[in-house]
C-alpha positions in Angstrom: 0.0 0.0 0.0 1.2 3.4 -1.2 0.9 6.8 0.2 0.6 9.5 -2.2 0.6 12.9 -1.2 -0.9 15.5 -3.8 -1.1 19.5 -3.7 -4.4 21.1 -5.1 -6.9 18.1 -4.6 -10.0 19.7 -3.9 -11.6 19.9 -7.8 -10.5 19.0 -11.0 -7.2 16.8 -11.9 -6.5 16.7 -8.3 -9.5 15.6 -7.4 -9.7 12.7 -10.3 -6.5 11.7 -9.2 -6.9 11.4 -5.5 -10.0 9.5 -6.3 -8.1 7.1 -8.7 -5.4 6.5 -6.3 -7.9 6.1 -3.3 -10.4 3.3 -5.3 -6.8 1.9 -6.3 -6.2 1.0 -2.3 -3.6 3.5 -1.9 -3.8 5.8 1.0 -4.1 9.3 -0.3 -3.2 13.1 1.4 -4.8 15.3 -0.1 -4.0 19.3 0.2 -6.2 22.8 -0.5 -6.0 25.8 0.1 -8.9 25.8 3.3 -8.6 22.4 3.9 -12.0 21.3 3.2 -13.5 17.6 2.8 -10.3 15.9 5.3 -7.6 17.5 3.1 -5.0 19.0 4.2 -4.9 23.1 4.7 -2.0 24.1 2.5 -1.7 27.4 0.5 1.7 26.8 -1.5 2.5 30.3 -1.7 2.9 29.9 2.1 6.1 28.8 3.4 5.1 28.9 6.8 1.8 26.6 5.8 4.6 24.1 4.1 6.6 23.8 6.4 4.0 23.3 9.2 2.3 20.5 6.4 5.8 18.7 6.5 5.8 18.6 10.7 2.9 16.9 10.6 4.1 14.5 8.4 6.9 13.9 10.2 8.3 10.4 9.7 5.8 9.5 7.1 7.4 8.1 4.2 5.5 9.2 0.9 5.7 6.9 -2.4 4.7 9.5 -4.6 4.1 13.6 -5.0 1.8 15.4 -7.0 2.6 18.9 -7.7 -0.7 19.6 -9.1 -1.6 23.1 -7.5 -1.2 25.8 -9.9 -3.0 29.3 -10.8 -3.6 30.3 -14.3 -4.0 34.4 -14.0 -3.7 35.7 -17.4 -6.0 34.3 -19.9 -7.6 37.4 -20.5 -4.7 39.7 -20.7 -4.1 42.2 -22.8 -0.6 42.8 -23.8 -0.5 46.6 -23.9 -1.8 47.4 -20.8 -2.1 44.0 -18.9 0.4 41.5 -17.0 1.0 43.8 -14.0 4.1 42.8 -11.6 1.4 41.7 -9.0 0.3 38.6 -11.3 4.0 37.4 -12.4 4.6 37.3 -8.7 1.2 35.1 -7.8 1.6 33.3 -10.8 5.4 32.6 -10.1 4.7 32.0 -6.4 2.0 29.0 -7.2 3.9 27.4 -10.0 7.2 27.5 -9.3 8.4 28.8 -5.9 5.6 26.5 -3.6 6.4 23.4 -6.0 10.0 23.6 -5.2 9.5 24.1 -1.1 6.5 21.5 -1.3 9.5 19.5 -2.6 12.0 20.3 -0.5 10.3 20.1 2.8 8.9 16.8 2.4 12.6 15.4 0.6 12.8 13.4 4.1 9.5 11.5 3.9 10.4 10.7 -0.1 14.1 9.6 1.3 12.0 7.6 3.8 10.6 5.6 0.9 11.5 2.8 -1.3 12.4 4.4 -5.1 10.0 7.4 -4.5 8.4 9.6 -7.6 7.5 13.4 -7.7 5.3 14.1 -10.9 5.0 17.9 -11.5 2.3 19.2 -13.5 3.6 21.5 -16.0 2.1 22.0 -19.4 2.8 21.7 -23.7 2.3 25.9 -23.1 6.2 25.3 -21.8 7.4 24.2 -24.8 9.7 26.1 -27.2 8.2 24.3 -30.0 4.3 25.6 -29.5 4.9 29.5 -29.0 1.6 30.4 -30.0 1.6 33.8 -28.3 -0.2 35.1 -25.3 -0.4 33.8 -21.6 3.1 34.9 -21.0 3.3 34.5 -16.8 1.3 31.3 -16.8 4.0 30.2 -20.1 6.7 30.9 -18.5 5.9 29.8 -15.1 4.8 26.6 -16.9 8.8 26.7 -18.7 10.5 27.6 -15.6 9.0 24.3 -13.6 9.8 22.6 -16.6 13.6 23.5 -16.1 13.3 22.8 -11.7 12.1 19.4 -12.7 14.8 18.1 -15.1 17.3 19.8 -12.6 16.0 17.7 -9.5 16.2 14.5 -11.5 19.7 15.1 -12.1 20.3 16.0 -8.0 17.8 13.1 -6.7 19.3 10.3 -8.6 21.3 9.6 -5.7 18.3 9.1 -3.3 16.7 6.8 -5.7 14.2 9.7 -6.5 12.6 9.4 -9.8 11.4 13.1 -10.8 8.6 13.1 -13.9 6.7 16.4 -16.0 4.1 16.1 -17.4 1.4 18.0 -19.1 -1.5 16.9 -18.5 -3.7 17.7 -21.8 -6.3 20.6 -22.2 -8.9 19.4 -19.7 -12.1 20.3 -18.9 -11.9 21.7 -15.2 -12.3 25.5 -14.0 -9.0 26.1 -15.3 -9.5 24.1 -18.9 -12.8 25.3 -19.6 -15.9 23.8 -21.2 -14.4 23.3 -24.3 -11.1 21.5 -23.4 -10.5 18.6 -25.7 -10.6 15.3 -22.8 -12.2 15.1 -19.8 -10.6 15.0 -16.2 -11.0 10.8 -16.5 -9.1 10.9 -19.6 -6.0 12.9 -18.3 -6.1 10.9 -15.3 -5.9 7.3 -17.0 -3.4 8.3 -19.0 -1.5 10.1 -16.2 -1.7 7.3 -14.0 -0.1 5.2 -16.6 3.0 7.5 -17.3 3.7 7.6 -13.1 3.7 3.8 -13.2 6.6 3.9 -15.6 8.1 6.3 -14.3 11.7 4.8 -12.9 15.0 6.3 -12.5 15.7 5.5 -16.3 12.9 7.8 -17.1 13.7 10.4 -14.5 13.6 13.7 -16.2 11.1 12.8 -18.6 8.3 15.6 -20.2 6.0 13.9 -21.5 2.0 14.1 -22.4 -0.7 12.5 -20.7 -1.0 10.0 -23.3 2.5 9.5 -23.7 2.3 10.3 -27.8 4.8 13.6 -27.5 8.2 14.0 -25.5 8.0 18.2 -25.7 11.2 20.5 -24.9 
């Protein structure tokens, strides 16, 4: 039996994955921002809230993490007059900076574990190779996670720490929208797949939910 620890679980991807894992008889923690419905309170643009997440779970080894919590401020933006510092530093803070101390605080209960995994959610909106304008904090934050994961592969080899990104397909949740191509079960049954082969020969890997695309 597993335990899987994954960050923005209230709705959505997080949701259909906790519920996946959970049918799957693996024990899953679960974190949002108010900690509603037994999840755990965490707001990861709050290091004190991290930190005081990882006390909690203090000698608790976790299999696997989810960095699933994200923000996507800038759909609507304009670019002559819109992106104001405030939103690169929210957007930033979400995506980037509370994936990396989610990470870092809990490195003791994933060094606790047997060959643990850390997925992190990033997107195909990272990729060099699809610049199709617009969106440029959530892009880039999406780019810059991109870059954290491959570099913790390379640094958590040693603790038998496999590190995997992966975008996770336009779905249809809050963020996605009603006209997102697959639905939350799709991304998850194809997500689910990619963690189970995810191994340290695979550590470092981008790859889509369906495993079709290797993007960089």
């Amino acid at each position: 039996m597993r335990i899987i620890l994954i960050t923005g679980a209230s709705r959505g991807l997080g949701k259909g994955l906790s519920d996946h894992f959970r049918d799957h008889g693996d024990i899953v923690l679960g974190t949002s921002r108010n900690g509603q419905d037994g999840l755990f309170p965490l707001d990861v643009t709050d290091p004190r809230a991290i930190l005081a997440m990882a006390d909690r779970l203090a000698d608790v080894p976790v299999d696997m993490l989810v960095c699933n919590a994200g923000i996507y401020l800038d759909k609507t933006e304009e670019l002559d007059r819109g992106y104001p510092p405030s939103l690169w530093a929210q957007t930033f803070a979400a995506n980037v900076t509370g994936v990396f101390l989610v990470i870092q605080a809990l490195l003791p209960n994933l060094r606790a574990a047997r060959d643990a995994r850390i997925a992190i959610m990033s997107s195909s909106m990272a990729s060099n190779a699809r610049s199709s304008g617009g969106s440029y904090a959530y892009r880039a934050s999406k780019a810059a996670v991109l870059n954290l994961g491959r570099n913790l592969a390379t640094d958590l080899r040693a603790d038998r720490i496999a590190v995997g990104i992966y975008d996770p397909g336009w779905v249809r949740t809050d963020m996605g929208g009603t006209d997102a191509d697959i639905s939350v079960e799709q991304s998850v049954a194809g997500l689910v797949e990619r963690f189970a082969a995810l191994s340290l020969d695979t550590t470092g890997c981008f790859e889509t939910w369906d495993g079709k695309l290797q993007l960089f």
